[in-house]
C-alpha positions as CSV (number, residue, x, y, z in Angstrom):
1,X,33.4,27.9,-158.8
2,X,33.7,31.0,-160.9
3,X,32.4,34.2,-161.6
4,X,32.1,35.5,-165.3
5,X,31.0,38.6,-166.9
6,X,30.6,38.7,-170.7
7,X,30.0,41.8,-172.9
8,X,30.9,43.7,-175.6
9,X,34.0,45.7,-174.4
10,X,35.0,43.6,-171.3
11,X,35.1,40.3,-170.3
12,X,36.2,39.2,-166.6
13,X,37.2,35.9,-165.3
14,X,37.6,35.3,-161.6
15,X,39.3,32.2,-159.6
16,X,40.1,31.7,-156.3
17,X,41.5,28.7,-154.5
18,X,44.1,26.8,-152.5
19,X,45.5,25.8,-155.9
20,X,47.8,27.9,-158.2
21,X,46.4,26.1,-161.1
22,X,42.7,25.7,-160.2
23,X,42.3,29.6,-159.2
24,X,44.0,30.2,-162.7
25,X,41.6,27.6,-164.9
26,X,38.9,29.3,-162.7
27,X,39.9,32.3,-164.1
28,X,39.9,31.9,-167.5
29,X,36.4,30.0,-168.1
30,X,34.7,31.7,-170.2
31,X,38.4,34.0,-171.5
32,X,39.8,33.2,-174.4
33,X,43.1,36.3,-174.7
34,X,43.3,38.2,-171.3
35,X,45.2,41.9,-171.5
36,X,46.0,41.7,-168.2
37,X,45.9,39.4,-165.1
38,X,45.8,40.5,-161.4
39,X,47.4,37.7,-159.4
40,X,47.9,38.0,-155.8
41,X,48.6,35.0,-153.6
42,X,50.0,33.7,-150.2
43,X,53.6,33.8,-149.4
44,X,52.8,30.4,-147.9
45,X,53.2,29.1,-151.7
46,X,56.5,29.1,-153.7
47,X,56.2,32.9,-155.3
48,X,58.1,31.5,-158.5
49,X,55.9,28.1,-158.7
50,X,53.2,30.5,-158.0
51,X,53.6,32.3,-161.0
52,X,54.9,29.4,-163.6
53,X,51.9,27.4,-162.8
54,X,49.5,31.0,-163.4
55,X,51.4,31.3,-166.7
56,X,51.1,28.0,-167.9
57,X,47.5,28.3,-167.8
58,X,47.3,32.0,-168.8
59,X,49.3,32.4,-171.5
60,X,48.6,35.4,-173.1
61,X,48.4,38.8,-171.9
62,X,50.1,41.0,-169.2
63,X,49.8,39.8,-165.1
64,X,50.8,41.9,-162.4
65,X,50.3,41.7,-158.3
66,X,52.3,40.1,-155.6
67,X,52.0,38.1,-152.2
68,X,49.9,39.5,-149.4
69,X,48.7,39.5,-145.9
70,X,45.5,38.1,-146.9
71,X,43.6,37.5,-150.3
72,X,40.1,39.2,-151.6
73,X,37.6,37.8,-153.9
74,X,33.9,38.5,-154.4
75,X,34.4,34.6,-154.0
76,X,35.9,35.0,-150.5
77,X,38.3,36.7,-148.1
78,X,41.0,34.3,-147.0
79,X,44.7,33.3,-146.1
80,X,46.6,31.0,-147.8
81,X,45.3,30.9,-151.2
82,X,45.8,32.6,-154.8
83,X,43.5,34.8,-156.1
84,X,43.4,35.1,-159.7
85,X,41.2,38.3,-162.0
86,X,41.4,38.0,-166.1
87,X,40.8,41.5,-167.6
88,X,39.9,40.5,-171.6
89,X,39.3,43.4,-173.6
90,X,40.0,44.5,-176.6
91,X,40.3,48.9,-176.0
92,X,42.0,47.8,-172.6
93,X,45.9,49.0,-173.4
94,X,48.4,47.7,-170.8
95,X,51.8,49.0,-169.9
96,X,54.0,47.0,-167.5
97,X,57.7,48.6,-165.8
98,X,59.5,47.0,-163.1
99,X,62.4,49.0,-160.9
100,X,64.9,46.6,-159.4
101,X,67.1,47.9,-156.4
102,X,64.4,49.4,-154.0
103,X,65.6,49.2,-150.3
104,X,69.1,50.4,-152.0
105,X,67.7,53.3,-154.2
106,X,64.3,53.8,-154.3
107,X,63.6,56.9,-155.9
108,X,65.9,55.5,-158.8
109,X,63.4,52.2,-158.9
110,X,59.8,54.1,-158.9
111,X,61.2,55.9,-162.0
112,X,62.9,52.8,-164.0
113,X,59.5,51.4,-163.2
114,X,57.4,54.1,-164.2
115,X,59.2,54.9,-167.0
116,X,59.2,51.2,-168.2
117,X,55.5,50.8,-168.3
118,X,55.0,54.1,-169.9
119,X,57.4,53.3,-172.3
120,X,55.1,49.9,-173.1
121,X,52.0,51.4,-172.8
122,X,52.6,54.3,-175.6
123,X,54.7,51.8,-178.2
124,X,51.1,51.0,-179.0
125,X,50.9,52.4,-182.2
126,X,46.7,52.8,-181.8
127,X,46.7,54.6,-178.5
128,X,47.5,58.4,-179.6
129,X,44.0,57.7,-182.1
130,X,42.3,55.5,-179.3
131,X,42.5,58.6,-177.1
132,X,42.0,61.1,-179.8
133,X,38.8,59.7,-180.4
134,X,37.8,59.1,-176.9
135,X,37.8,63.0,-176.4
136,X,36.5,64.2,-179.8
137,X,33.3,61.3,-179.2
138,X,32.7,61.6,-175.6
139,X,29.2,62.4,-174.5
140,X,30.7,64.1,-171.2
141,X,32.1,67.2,-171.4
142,X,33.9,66.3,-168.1
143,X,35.7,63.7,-169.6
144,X,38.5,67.0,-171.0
145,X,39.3,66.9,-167.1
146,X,40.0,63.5,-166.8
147,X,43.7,61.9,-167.6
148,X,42.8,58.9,-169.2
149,X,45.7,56.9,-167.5
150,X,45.6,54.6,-164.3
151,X,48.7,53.8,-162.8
152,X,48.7,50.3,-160.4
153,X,52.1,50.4,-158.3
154,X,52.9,47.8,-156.2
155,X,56.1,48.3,-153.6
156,X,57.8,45.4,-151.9
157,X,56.0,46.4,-148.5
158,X,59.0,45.7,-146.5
159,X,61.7,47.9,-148.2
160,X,60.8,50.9,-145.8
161,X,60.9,53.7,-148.6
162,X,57.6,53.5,-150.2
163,X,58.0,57.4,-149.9
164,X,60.8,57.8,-151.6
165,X,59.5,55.1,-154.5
166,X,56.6,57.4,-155.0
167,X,58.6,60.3,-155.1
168,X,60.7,58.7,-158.1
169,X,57.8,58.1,-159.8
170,X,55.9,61.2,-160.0
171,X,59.1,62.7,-161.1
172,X,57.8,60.7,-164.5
173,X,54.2,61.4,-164.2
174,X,53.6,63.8,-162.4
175,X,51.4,65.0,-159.6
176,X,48.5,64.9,-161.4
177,X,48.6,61.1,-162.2
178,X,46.0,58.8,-160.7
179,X,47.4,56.0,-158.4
180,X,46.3,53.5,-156.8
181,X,48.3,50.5,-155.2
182,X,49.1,48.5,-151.9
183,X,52.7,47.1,-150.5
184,X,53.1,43.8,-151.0
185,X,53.0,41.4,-147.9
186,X,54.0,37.9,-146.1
187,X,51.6,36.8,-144.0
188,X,53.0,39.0,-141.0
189,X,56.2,36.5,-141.5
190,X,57.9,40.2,-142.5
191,X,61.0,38.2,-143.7
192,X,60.5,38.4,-147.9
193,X,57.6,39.7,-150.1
194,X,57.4,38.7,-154.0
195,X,56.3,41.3,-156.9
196,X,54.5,40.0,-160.0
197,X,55.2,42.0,-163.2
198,X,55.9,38.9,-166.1
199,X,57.9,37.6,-163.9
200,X,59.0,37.5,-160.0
201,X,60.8,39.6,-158.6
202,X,61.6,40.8,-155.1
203,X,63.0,44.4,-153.0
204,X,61.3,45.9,-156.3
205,X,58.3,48.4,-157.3
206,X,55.8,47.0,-160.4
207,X,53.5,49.4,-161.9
208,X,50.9,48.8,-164.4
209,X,49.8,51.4,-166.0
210,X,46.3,51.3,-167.6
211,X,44.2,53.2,-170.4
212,X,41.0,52.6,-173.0
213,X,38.6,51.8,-170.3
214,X,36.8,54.3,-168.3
215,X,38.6,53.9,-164.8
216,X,37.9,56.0,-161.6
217,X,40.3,55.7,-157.9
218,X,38.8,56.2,-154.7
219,X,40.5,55.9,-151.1
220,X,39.5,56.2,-147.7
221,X,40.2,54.8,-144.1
222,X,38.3,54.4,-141.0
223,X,38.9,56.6,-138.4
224,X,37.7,59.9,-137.4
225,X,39.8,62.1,-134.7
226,X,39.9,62.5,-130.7
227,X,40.8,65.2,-128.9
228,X,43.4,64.2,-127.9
229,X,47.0,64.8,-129.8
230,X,50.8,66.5,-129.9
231,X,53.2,68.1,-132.2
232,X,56.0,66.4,-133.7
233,X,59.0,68.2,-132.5
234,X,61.5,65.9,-133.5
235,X,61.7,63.1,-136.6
236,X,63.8,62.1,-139.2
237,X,61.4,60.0,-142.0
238,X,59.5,57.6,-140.2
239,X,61.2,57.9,-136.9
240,X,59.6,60.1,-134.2
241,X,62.3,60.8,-131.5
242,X,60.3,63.9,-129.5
243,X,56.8,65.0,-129.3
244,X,55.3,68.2,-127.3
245,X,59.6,68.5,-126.6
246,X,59.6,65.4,-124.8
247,X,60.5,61.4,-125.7
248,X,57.7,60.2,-128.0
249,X,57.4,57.3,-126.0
250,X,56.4,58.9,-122.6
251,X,54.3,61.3,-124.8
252,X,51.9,58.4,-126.6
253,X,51.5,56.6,-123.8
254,X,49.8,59.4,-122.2
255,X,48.1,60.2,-125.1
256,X,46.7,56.8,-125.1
257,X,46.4,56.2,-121.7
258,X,48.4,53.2,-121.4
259,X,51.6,51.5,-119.8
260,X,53.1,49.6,-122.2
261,X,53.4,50.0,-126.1
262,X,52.7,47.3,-127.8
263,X,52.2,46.2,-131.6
264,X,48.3,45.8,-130.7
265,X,48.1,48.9,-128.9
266,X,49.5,50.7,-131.7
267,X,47.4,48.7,-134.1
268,X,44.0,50.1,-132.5
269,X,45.0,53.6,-132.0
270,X,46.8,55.1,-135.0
271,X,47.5,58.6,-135.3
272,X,46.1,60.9,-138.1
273,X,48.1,63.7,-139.6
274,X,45.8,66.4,-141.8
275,X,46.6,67.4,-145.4
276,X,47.9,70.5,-147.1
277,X,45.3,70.6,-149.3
278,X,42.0,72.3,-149.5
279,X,40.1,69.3,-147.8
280,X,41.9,68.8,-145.4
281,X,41.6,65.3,-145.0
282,X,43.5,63.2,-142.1
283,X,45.7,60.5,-143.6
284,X,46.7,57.8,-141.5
285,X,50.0,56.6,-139.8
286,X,50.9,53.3,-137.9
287,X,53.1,53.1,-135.2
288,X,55.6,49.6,-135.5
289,X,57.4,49.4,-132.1
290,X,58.6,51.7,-129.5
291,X,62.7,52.1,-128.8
292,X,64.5,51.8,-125.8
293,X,65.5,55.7,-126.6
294,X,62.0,57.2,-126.6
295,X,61.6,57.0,-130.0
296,X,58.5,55.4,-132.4
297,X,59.3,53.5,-136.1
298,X,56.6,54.8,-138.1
299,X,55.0,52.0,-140.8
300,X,55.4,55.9,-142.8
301,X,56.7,59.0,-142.8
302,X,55.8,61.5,-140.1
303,X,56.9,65.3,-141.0
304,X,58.4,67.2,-137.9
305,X,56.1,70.1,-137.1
306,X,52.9,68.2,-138.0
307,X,50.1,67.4,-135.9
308,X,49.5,63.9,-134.4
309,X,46.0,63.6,-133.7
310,X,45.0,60.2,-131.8
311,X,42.3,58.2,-134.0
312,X,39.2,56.0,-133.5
313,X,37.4,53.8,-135.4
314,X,33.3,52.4,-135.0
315,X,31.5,50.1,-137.3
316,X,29.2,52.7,-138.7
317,X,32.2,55.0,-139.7
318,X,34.3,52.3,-141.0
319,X,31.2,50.8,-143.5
320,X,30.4,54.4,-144.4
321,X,33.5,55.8,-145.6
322,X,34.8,52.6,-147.5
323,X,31.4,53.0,-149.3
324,X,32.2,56.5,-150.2
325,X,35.3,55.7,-151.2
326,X,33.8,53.6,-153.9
327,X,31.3,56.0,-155.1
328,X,34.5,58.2,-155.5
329,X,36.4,55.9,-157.6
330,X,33.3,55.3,-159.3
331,X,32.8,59.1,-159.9
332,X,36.2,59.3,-161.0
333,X,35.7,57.2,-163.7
334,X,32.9,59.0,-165.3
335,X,29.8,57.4,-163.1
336,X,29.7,54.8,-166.3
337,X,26.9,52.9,-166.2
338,X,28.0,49.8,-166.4
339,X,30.9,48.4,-164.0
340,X,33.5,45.5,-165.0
341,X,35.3,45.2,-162.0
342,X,36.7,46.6,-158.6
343,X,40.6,46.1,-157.5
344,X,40.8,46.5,-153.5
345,X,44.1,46.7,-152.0
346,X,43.2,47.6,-147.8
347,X,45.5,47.5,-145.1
348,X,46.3,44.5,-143.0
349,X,46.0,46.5,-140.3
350,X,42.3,47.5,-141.4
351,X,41.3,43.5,-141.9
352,X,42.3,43.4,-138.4
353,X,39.9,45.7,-137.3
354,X,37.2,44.5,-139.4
355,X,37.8,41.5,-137.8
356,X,36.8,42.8,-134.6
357,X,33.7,45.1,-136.0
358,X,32.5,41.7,-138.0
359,X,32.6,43.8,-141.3
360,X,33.1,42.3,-145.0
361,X,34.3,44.4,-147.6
362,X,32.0,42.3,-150.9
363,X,29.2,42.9,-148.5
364,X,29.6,47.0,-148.8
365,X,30.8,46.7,-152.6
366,X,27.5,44.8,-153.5
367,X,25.3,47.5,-151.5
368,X,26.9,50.1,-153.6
369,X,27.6,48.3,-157.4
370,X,25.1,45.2,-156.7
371,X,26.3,41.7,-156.4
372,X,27.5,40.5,-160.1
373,X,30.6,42.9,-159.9
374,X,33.6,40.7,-159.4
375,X,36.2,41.8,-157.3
376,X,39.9,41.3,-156.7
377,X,42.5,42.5,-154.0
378,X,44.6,41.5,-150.9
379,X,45.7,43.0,-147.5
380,X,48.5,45.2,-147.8
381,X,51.7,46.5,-146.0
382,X,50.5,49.9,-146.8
383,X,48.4,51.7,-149.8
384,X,49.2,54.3,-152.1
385,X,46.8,56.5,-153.6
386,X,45.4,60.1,-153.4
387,X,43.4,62.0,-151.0
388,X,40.7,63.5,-152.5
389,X,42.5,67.4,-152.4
390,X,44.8,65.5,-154.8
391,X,47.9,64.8,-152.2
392,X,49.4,61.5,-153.7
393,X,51.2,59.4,-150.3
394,X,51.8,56.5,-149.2
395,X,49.3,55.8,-146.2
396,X,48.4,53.1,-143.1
397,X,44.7,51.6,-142.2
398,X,43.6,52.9,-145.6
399,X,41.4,51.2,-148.6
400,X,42.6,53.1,-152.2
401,X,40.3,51.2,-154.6
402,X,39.8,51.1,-158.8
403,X,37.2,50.6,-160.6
404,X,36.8,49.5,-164.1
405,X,34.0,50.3,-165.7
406,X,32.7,48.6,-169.1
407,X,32.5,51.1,-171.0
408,X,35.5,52.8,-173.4
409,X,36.7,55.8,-173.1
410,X,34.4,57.0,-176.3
411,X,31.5,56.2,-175.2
């Protein structure tokens, strides 16, 4: 079983399966010279045979992705499997980096790793003109606001310093960049997670960046906010020692009206922390486990002085605003009229919860793109992406999404 999408700018193969090599053949029915492959599999698979067998049967062309908590197709969600996307295009221009190092120096890996696939990406002697002609041809006059770059960064999702990986490499892009990405995962073993970038790798950030295709980002999470929250008074990263002046331990259980802080407790009530910027979004932060000192480990960073607001989730709110996020990464990428694909990297910690609310992802993409649109992703350790006031994090219980349209950036 495959799905296959041929037209003039863009040609998509899809293939998911138990089997490296099936998922991969799956994938290229129909593809004759991929630019780029997203491959994302199960850590129950040997990463390295994993990605030999992929190659073998995908030889041309860049492929970038990781293992996961999970694996997403418009062919199914599942466990266990690989899930393979060819991207075949001839104006899609592909740069791939690759930071070694990041639990030991993290800031120093997001820029090797940025810098690497920018470095790629503009040794293509026809991109300066491909660009060139994209503004002077466009039939948008909005399309002199948009940076014609996507950047795809992929974390080892247990490193811990996400944060400081993104910091690295906006130091090379810059804040105005659009990312979009998810930590890498193991099945909730959290021993090892494997990066895909040409290779395997492992305790490393891979970033593809991405041009010549009009592509949008969109991001959004479930949860709206309670009344019910407290200041961080004391933290360091993503350890919360105090909160209201007291332990944080004694604090959240109040707050969430419980005896005992456990993994699920803190899995259905994360706290939301609002932006700086003019929307003043909430993002969303995951507590991992309470200490025997008072203190809570954060899945991310929680700034002292901010505002923990206690979070809940419903069905109707959790359809909604991943829909929205999509019409937002669909917006972003020039509402073309004709979409290729959509990439979803959503928190395992989300998947959990739309266990529980009986929701599927495909479901709400085909509602909003119709049901020929193939899609790609996996359940993350954590997503990085933008909020829609422009503030570029790494976040918890969040969907960050790209869409790529089949259209060229001249059209």
């Amino acid at each position: 079983m495959y799905q296959e999408l041929k037209i003039e700018n863009l040609n998509v193969g899809l293939g998911h399966s138990r089997d490296a090599r099936e998922a991969a053949q799956m994938a290229m029915e129909g593809i004759k010279k991929p630019a780029l492959t997203f491959l994302f599999a199960s850590s129950r698979y040997d990463p390295y045979e994993v990605y030999n067998t992929v190659r073998d049967v995908i030889k041309t062309g860049h492929i970038i992705g990781g293992t996961t908590g999970g694996e997403i197709t418009s062919i199914m969600e599942d466990t266990g499997t690989v899930a393979v996307m060819t991207l075949e295009s001839p104006m899609l221009k592909v740069g791939i980096g690759v930071g070694e190092g990041m639990k030991e120096n993290p800031k120093q890996a997001g820029i090797t790793a940025c810098q690497n696939a920018y470095r790629m990406i503009t040794s293509d002697p026809t991109l300066a003109s491909f660009i060139f002609l994209g503004y002077m041809k466009s039939r948008h006059l909005n399309f002199l606001n948009i940076n014609p770059f996507i950047t795809v960064f992929l974390p080892d999702g247990l490193a811990g310093a996400e944060e400081e990986a993104l910091r690295g490499g906006l130091m090379h892009m810059g804040r105005s960049c659009r990312i979009v990405g998810g930590s890498t995962g193991d099945d909730f073993k959290f021993q090892r997670t494997y990066q895909f970038a040409n290779g395997v790798y492992t305790n490393s950030v891979v970033v593809a960046m991405l041009t010549g295709l009009k592509m949008g980002v969109g991001m959004s999470h479930p949860y709206v906010p309670t009344d019910r929250g407290a200041v961080v008074t004391k933290s360091e990263g993503r350890m919360v020692y105090e909160l209201d002046g007291r332990p944080a331990v004694e604090v959240m259980k109040e707050l969430l009206h419980v005896d005992e802080l456990t993994p699920e407790v803190f899995a259905r009530n994360p706290v939301g922390v609002r932006t700086g910027d003019v929307f003043s979004d909430y993002i969303i932060k995951s507590a991992v486990t309470a200490n025997p000192d008072g203190s809570i480990l954060f899945y991310a960073e929680v700034p002292e002085h901010s505002y923990l607001t206690v979070m809940r989730a419903d069905e109707h709110t959790t359809k909604e605003n991943f829909k929205e996020a999509l019409r937002q990464a669909i917006k972003d990428a020039g509402n073309p009229e004709k979409i290729g694909a959509v990439v979803n990297f959503t928190c395992v910690l989300r998947w959990l919860l739309k266990q529980r609310l009986n929701i599927n992802d495909i479901e709400l993409v085909r509602e909003v793109v119709g049901y020929d649109v193939p899609v790609i992703g996996f359940n993350t350790y954590g997503e990085q992406g933008a909020t829609r006031g422009g503030s570029i994090g790494h976040y918890n219980q969040t969907s960050t999404l790209l869409v790529i349209s089949k259209e060229p950036l001249s059209y």
